[in-house]
Steps between C-alpha positions, in 0.01 A plus 500: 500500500698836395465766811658736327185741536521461882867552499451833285227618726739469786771679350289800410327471844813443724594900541118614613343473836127458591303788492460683828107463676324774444227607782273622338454251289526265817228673694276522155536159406398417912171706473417345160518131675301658774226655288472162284453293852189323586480751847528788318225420213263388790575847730406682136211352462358666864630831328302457200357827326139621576224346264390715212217709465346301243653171522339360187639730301830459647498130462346560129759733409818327685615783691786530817244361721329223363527245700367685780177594252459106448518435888253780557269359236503148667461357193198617384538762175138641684612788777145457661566145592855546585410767764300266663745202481272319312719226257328411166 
């Protein structure tokens, strides 16, 4: 088996150190692992966003808060019945 690329890849590699940590990329990568958690995603979902006035038309049209719109609708597309919790 020829290793010859190996042994080049040494030779050009043998003069340079490894790059020095950087903190901020450190701490950044850290918060991203912390965001992308299963603790974190359940806190967020406590700190959710205030339904919509009109959550049909949020849900219809796909908006920021959409999946708040669908849990106030309950599943029902009718805003009479999902005000009174009613479930088609």
């Amino acid at each position: 088996m020829d290793l010859g690329f190996f042994r080049r890849a040494e030779a050009l590699l043998a003069g340079h150190s490894a790059a020095g940590l950087d903190f901020g990329v450190l701490v950044a990568g850290l918060r991203l692992q912390q965001v992308a958690s299963a603790a974190a995603q359940a806190q967020a979902i406590g700190e959710a966003l205030p339904c919509p006035e009109d959550p049909l038309a949020e849900l219809l049209s796909g908006g920021p808060a959409w999946r708040q719109a669908a849990a106030a609708l309950r599943g029902s597309f009718n805003p009479a019945l999902a005000r009174k919790g009613a479930v088609n």
